[in-house]
C-alpha positions as CSV (number, residue, x, y, z in Angstrom):
1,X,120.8,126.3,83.6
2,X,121.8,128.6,81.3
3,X,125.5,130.6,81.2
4,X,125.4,134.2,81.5
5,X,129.0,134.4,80.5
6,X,132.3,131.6,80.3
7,X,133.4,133.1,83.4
8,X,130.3,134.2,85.3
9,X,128.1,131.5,85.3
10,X,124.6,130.6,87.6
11,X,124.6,127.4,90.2
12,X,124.2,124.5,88.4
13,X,122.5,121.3,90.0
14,X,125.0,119.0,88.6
15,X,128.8,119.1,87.3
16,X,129.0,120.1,84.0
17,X,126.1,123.2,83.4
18,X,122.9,121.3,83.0
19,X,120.5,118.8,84.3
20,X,121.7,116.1,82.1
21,X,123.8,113.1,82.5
22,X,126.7,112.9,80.3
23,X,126.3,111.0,77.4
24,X,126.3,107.2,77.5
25,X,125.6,106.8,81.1
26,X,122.4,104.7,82.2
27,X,120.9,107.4,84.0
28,X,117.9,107.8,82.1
29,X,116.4,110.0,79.7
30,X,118.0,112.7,81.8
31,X,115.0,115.7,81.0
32,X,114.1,118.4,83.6
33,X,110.7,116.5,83.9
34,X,112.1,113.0,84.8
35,X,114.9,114.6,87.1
36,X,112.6,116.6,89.0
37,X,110.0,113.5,89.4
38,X,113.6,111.6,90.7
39,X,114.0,113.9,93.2
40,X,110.3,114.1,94.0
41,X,110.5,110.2,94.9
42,X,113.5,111.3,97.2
43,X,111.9,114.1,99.3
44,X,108.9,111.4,99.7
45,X,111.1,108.5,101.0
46,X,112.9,111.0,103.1
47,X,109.9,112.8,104.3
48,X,108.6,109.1,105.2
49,X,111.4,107.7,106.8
50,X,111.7,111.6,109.0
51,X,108.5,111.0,110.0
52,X,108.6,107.4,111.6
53,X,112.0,108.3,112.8
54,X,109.9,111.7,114.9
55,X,107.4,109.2,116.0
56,X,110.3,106.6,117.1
57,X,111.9,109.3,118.8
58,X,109.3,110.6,121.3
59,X,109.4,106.9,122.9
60,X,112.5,107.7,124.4
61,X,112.7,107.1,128.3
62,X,113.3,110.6,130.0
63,X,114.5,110.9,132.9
64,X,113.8,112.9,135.9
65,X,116.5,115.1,134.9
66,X,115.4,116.4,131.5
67,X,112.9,118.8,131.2
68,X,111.7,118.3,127.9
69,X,112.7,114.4,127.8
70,X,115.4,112.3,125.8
71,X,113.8,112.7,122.3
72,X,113.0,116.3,122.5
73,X,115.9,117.1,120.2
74,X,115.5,114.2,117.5
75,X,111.8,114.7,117.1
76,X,112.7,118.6,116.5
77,X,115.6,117.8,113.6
78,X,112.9,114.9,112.4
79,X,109.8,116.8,112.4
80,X,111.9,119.9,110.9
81,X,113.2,117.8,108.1
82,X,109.7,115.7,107.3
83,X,107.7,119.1,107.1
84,X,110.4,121.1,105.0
85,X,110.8,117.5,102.8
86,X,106.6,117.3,102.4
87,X,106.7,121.2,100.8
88,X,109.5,120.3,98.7
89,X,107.5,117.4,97.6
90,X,104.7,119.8,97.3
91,X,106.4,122.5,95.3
92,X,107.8,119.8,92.9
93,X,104.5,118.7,92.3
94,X,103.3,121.9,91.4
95,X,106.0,122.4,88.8
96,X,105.5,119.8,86.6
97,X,102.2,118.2,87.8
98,X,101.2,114.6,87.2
99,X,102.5,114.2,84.2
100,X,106.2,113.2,85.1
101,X,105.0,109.7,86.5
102,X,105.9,107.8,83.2
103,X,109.1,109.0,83.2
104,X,109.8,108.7,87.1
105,X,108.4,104.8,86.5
106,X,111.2,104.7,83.8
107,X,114.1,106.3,84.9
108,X,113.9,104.3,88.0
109,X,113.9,101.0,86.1
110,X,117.0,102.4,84.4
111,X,118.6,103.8,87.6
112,X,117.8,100.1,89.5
113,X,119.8,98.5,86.3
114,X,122.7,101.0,86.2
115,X,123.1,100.6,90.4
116,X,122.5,96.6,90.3
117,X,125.5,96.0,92.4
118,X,125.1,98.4,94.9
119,X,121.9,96.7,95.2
120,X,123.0,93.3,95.5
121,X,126.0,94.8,98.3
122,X,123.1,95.8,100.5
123,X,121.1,92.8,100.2
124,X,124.2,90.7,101.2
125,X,125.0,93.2,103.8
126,X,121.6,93.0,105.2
127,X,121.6,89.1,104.6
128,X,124.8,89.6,107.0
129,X,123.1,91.4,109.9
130,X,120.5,88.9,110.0
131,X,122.5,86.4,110.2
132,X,125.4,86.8,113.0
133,X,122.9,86.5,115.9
134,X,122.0,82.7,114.0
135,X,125.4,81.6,112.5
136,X,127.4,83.2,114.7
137,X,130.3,86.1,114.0
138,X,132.9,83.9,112.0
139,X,130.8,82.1,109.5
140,X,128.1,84.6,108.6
141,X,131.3,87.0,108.2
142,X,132.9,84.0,105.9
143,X,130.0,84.0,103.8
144,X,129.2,87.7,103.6
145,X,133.1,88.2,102.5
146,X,132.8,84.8,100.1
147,X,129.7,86.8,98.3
148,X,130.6,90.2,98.1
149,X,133.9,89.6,96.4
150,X,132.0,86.8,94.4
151,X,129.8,89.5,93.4
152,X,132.4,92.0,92.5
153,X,135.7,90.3,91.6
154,X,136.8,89.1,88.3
155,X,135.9,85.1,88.5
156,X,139.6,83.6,87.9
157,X,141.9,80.8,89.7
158,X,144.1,83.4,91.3
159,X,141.3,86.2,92.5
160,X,138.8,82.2,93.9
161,X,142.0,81.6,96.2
162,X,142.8,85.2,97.2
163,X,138.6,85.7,97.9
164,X,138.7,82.2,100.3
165,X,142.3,84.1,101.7
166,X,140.7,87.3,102.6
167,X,137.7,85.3,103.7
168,X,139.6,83.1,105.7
169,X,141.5,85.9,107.5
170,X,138.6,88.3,107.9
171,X,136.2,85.8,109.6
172,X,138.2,83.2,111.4
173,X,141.7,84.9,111.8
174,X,139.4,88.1,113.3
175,X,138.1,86.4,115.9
176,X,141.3,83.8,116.9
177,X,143.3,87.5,117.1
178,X,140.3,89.0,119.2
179,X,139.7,85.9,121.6
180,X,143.3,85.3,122.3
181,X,145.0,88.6,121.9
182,X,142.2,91.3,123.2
183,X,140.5,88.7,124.7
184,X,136.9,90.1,123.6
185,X,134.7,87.5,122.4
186,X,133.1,88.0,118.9
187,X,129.4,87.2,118.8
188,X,129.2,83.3,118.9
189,X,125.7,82.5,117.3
190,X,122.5,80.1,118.4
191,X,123.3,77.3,115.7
């Protein structure tokens, strides 16, 4: 965007006055083009996801009750936000046309590099879901804890014995204090 004066200036899509990512970030080439065809990819995944969400939401039980049924609401906020998402989509496309695929295809290689461990977080987090109905509360939470800080903590002597610490509280000493103190039983696990 451009500025009309130092103290009157137009809404800018990101801090700072342009569509640009500060220098020496790896946030890719940073052009109006490739930032557009970002956000493109966005309003897709969120028009997808709004849409299997609308069709999730009208099998809802209703009940006698309810006149328009359980998932009225939900499939109105979902099919509101997949339709207005699709023009969005639409209107991007129009703008800049086909030709900002190249450097969609590249930014996102250089947006999945600069992002790696929040990537890596949510595969261990989802590792962790799968896992507590199989392992049982305290040892898939030892492991998720043991991986995560792994992942992110400098790898010394003292930060290995304060990781197996916290790991050792978090999993085990969680649910000692929440069988004998609250007495609520933590999920236990098939294995």
């Amino acid at each position: 965007m451009k500025k009309t004066s130092d103290n009157n200036r137009q809404s800018d899509p990101l801090p700072g006055g342009n569509d640009r990512p500060a220098e020496g970030t790896n946030a890719g080439s940073g052009t109006p083009r490739s930032t557009e065809g970002m956000r493109l990819v966005s309003y897709l995944i969120i028009c997808l996801a709004s849409a299997g969400l609308f069709i999730s939401a009208g099998t809802i039980p209703t009940s006698r009750w309810e006149v328009l049924g359980a998932g009225a609401y939900p499939q109105l906020v979902f099919g509101g936000l997949a339709v207005m998402t699709f023009f969005t989509a639409v209107t991007s496309l129009r703008k800049f046309g086909l030709s900002m695929f190249p450097a969609i295809a590249t930014d996102a290689v250089l947006w999945l590099r600069s992002r790696h461990l929040v990537i890596w977080m949510f595969i261990l987090f989802g590792a962790y879901i799968l896992t507590i109905p199989l392992t049982g509360f305290e040892i898939a939470t030892f492991a998720f804890l043991m991986a995560s800080q792994l992942l992110l903590a400098p790898w010394t002597p003292r930060s290995f014995a304060l990781i197996v610490a916290i790991a050792v509280i978090f999993s085990f000493g969680l649910n000692y204090l929440f069988a004998e103190v609250f007495n609520v039983f933590l999920p236990r696990g098939r294995l």
